[in-house]
C-alpha positions as CSV (number, residue, x, y, z in Angstrom):
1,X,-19.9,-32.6,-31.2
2,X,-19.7,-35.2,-33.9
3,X,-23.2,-36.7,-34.6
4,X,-22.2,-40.4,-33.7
5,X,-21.9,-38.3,-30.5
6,X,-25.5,-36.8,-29.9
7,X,-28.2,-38.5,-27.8
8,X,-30.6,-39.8,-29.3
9,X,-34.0,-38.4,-28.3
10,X,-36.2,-40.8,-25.9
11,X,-38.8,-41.3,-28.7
12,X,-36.9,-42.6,-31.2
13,X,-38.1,-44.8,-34.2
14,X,-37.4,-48.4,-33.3
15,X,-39.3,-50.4,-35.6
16,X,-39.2,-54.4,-34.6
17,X,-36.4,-56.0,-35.3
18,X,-36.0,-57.1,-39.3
19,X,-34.6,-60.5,-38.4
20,X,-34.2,-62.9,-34.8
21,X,-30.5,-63.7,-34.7
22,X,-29.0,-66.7,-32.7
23,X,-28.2,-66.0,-29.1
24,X,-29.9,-63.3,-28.4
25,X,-27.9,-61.0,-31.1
26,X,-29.7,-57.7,-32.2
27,X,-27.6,-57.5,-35.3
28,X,-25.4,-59.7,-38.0
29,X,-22.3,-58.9,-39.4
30,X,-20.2,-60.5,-42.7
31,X,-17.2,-58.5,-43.1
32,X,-16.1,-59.6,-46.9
33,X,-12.8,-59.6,-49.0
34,X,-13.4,-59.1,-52.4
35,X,-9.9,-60.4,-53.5
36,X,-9.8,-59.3,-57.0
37,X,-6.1,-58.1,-57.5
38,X,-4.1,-58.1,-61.0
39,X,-7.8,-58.9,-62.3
40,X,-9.2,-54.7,-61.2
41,X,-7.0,-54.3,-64.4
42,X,-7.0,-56.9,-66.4
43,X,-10.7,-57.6,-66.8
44,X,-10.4,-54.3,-68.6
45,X,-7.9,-54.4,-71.1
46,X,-5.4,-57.0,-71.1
47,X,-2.7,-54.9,-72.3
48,X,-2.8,-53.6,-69.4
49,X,-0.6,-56.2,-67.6
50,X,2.5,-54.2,-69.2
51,X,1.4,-51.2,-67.0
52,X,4.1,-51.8,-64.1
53,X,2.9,-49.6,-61.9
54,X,-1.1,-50.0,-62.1
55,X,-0.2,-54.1,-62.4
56,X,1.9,-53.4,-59.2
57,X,-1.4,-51.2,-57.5
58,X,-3.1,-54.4,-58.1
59,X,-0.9,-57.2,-56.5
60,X,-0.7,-55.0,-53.3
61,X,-3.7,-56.7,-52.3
62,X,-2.6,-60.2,-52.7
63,X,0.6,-59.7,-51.6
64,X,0.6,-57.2,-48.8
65,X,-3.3,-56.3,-48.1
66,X,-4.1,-60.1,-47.2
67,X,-1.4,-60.7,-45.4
68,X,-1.9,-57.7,-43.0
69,X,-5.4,-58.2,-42.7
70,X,-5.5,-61.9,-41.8
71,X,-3.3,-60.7,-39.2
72,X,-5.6,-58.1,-38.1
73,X,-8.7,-60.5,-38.1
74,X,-6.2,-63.3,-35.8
75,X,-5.7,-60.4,-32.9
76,X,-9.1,-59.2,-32.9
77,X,-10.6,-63.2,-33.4
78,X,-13.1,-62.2,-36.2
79,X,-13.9,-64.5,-38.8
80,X,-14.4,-63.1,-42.9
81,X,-15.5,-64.1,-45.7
82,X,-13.0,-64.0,-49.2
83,X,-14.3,-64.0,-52.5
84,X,-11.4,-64.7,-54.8
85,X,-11.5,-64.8,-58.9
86,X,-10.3,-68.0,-59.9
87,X,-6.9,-66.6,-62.0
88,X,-6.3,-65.0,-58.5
89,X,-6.3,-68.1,-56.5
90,X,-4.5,-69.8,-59.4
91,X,-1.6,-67.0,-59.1
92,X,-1.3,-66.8,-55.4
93,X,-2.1,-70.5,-54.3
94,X,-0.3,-69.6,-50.7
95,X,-2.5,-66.8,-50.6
96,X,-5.4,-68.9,-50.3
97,X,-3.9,-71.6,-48.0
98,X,-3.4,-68.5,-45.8
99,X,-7.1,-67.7,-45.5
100,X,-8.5,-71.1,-45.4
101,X,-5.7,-71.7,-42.3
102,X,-6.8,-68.6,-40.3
103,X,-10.3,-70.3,-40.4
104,X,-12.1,-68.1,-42.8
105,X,-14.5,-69.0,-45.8
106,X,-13.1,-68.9,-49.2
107,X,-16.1,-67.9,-52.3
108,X,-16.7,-67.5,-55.7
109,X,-15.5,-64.3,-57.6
110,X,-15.5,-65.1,-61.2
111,X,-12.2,-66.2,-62.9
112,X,-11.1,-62.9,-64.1
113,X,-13.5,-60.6,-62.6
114,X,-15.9,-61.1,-65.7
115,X,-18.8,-58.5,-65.7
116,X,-21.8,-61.3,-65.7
117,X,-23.6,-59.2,-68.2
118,X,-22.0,-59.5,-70.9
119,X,-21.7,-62.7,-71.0
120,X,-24.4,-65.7,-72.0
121,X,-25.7,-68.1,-70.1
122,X,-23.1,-71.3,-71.4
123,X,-20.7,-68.6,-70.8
124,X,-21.0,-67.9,-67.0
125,X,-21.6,-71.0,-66.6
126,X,-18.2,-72.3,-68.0
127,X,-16.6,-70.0,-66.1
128,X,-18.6,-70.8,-63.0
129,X,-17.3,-74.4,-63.3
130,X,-13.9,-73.6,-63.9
131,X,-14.0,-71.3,-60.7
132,X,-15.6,-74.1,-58.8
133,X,-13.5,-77.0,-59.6
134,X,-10.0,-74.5,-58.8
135,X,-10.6,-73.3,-55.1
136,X,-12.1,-76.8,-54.4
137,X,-8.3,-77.9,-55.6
138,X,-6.7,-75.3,-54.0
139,X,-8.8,-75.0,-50.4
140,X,-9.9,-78.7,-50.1
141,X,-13.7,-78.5,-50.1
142,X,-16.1,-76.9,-52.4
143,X,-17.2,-73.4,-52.1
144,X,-21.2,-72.8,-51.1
145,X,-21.0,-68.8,-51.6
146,X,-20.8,-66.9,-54.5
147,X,-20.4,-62.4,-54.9
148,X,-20.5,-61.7,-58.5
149,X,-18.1,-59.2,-59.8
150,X,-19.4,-55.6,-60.0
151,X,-22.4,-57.2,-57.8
152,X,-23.8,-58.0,-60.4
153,X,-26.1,-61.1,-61.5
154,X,-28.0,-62.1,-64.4
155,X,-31.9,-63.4,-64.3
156,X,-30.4,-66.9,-64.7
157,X,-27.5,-66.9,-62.2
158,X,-29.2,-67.8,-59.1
159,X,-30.7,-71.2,-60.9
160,X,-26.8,-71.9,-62.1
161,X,-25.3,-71.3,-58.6
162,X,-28.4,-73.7,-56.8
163,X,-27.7,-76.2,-60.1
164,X,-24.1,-76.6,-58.9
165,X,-24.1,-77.3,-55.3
166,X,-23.7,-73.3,-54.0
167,X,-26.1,-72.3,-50.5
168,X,-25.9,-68.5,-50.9
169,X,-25.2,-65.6,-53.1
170,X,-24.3,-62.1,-51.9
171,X,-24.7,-60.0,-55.2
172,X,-27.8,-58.0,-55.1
173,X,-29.0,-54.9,-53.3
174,X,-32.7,-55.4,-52.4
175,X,-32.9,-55.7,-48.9
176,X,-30.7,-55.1,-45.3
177,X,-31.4,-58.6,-44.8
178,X,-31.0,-62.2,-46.2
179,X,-33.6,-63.7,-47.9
180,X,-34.7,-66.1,-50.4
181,X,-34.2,-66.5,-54.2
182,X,-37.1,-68.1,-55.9
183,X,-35.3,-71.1,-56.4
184,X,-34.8,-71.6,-52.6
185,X,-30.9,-70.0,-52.9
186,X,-30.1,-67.7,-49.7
187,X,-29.2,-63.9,-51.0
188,X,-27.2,-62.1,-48.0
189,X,-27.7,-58.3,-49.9
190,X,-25.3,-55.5,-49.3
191,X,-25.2,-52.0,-50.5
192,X,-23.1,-49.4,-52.1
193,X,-22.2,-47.4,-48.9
194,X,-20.7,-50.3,-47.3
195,X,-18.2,-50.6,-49.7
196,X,-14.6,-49.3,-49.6
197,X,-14.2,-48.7,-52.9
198,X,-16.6,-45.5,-53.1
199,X,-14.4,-44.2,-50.4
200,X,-10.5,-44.9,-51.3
201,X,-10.5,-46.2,-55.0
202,X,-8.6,-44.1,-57.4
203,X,-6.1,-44.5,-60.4
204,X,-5.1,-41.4,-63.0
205,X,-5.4,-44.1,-65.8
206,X,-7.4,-45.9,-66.3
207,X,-9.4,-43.5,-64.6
208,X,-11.1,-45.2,-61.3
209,X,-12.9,-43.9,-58.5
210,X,-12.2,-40.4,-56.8
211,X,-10.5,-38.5,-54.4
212,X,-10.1,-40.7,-51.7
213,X,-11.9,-39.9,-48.6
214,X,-10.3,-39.5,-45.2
215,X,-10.4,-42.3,-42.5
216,X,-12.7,-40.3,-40.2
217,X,-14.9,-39.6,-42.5
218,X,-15.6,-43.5,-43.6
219,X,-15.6,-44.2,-39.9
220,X,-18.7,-42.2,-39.3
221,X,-20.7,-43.7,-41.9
222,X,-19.9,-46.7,-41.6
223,X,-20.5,-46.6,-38.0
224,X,-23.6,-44.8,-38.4
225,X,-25.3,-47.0,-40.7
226,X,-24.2,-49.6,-38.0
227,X,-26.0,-48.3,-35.1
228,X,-29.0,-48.2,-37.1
229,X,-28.8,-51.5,-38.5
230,X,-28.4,-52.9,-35.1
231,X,-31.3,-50.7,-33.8
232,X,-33.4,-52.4,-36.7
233,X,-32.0,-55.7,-36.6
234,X,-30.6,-55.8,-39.9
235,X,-27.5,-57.8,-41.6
236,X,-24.4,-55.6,-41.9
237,X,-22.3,-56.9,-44.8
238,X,-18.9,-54.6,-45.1
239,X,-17.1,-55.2,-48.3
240,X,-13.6,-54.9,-48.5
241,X,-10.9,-55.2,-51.0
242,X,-7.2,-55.6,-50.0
243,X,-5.9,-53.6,-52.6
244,X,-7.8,-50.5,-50.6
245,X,-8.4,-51.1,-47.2
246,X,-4.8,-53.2,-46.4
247,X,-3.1,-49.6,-46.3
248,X,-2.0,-49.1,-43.1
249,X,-4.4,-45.9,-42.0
250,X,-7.3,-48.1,-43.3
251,X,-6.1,-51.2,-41.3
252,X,-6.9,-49.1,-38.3
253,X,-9.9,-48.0,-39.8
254,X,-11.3,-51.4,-39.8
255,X,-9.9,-52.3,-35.9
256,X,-11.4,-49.4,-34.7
257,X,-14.6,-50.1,-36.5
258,X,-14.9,-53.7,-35.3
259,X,-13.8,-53.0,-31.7
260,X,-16.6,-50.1,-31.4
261,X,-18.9,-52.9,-33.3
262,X,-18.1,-55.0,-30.0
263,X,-18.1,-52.3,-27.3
264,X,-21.5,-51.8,-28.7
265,X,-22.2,-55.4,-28.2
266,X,-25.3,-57.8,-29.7
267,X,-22.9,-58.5,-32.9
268,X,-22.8,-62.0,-34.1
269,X,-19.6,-61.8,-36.3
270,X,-20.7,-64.6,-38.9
271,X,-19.0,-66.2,-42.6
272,X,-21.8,-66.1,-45.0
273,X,-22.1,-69.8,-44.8
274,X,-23.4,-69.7,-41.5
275,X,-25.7,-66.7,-42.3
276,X,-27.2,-68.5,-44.8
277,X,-27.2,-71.9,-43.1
278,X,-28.9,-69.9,-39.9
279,X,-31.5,-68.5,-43.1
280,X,-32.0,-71.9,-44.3
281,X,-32.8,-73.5,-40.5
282,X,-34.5,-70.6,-39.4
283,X,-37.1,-69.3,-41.9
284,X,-39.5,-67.6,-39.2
285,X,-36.1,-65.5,-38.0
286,X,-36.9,-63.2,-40.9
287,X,-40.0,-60.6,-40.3
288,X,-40.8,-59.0,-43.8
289,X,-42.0,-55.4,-44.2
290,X,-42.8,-55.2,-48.2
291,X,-46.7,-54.6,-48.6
292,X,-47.0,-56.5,-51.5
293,X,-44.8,-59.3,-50.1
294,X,-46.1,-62.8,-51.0
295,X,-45.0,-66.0,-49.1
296,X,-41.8,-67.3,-50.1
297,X,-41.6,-65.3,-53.2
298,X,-38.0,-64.1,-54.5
299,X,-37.8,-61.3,-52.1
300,X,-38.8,-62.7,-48.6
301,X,-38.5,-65.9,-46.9
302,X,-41.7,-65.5,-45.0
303,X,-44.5,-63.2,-44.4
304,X,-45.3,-61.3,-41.2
C-alpha cells in the first residue's frame, strides 16, 4: 500500500487553519513558471551560447515546454503565474503574447537570470527597471509580482520592488503562507521541495542537478505535502520550469497532480496577484504561530 494510501488515524494533528481563504477554501494554490530558458546557461558563462546542444536543452522550454503547458492549463481551466527574465521575453515576444492571451500573470525574473547577490544595490535596480519597462512593452500593463532568480533576494530588494510600483514578491522561504514585508510588500514563500528542479534537473556539463527522479516518486511528495498543507490551511506554491516539467511524462505528472488537487476539493487555484491582493484586503485571514511574532513585523501580517 502506498502511504498516500493509508488512513489516517482518527486523532490526527489538525492544528487551525494557518490562513481563512475566500469561499470557504481550506487551501491556496500558485502553480508558477519559472521561464528562464537560454538564460539556465548563459547567466553562467556566456560562452556557453556556442554549446548547441546545452543552448538547445535550454530553448525547449520556450519553445516546446510553454507551448504544451499553456495547453495543458486551457483543458484543465487553471490559471499560472510566469516569471520570465527580461532577455527571455525579449527573444520569444510570441511567447509571452501566448501566456498573457490564455489569461495568465506574466512577473519579474531578472533580465538574464542575474544571481541578486552579487550584484549592488544601483545594479539590481538597473536591471529591475530594464525588466519592468520590457514586459510592460511586450504584455501591455506593468507587472506587480516579482520571484528572484535562485530565490534569492537581498536586504534591500523588497524596498526596490514596493519603490517601483510591484504588490508581491515570491522569493523567500520563511513561512507556508503569505505574509508581510516590513515595508508593507506581500511575500507568497515557497520551498525547495516544491520545486521541479530538485527532481528532474540534470546536464553532464556544466554539471547541474542529479539523476532525475521518476514521475511516481515526485507525485507522492508533492501530493503529500499537499494533503498536509490543505489539512493546515497553508499556501501551496509549485514551481515549475518548462525546460523540466514540459517533457511529456512530466506533463502528465502535473494533470494528474492538479486533477487529484480538485478531486480533493477546497483548492482555490489563484495568480499571485490575487493572493496577494486577497493578503492586502484581508489582513485578519492570516493566523500566525511564531512565539516571538510582533504585530505587523516582517514576518506576519497579524498576530493571533
Amino acid at each position: 500500500m502506498r502511504l498516500n494510501e493509508l488512513k489516517p488515524p482518527a486523532d490526527r494533528f489538525m492544528p487551525k487553519p494557518r490562513f481563512i481563504w475566500p469561499q470557504g477554501h481550506r487551501v491556496a494554490a500558485m502553480i508558477c513558471f519559472d521561464v528562464d530558458g537560454e538564460t539556465t546557461a548563459l547567466s553562467e558563462d556566456a560562452g556557453l551560447a556556442r554549446r548547441r546542444t546545452l543552448m538547445s536543452q535550454c530553448e525547449y522550454g520556450p519553445c516546446t515546454g510553454v507551448p504544451r503547458l499553456l495547453g495543458l492549463l486551457e483543458h484543465l481551466e487553471v490559471p499560472a503565474s510566469f516569471f520570465v527574465p527580461g532577455y527571455i521575453a525579449e527573444k520569444h515576444p510570441r511567447m509571452v503574447e501566448a501566456i498573457v492571451a490564455g489569461g495568465h500573470e506574466i512577473g519579474l525574473h531578472g533580465y538574464l537570470h542575474e544571481k541578486l547577490a552579487t550584484l549592488s544595490e544601483a545594479e539590481e535596480e538597473a536591471i529591475l527597471v530594464r525588466s519592468i519597462e520590457i514586459l510592460t512593452r511586450l504584455t501591455g500593463s506593468r507587472p506587480t509580482g516579482f520571484r528572484a532568480p535562485w530565490f534569492e533576494i537581498n536586504p534591500w530588494t523588497p524596498e526596490l520592488l514596493l519603490r517601483h510600483g510591484l504588490t508581491y514578491c515570491a522569493s523567500e522561504m520563511g513561512d507556508d503562507v503569505p505574509y508581510f514585508h516590513a515595508n508593507g510588500l506581500v511575500e507568497i514563500p515557497g520551498q525547495w521541495m516544491l520545486e521541479d528542479w530538485e527532481q528532474f534537473a540534470f546536464s553532464a556539463d556544466p554539471a547541474w542537478g542529479f539523476v532525475p527522479e521518476n514521475c511516481a516518486k515526485v507525485f507522492d511528495l508533492w501530493w503529500r505535502e499537499f494533503e498536509a498543507m490543505r489539512d493546515f490551511g497553508c499556501c501551496f506554491v509549485l514551481t515549475l520550469h518548462p525546460w523540466l516539467s514540459g517533457r511529456p511524462s512530466r506533463v502528465r505528472l502535473l494533470e494528474d497532480l492538479i486533477v487529484a488537487m480538485r478531486e480533493k476539493g477546497g483548492v482555490w487555484f489563484a495568480r499571485g496577484r490575487e493572493i496577494a491582493a486577497y493578503c492586502r484586503n484581508h489582513p485578519q485571514a492570516r493566523r500566525s504561530i511564531d512565539f516571538d511574532a510582533v504585530e505587523m513585523n516582517s514576518r506576519n501580517l497579524v498576530t493571533p
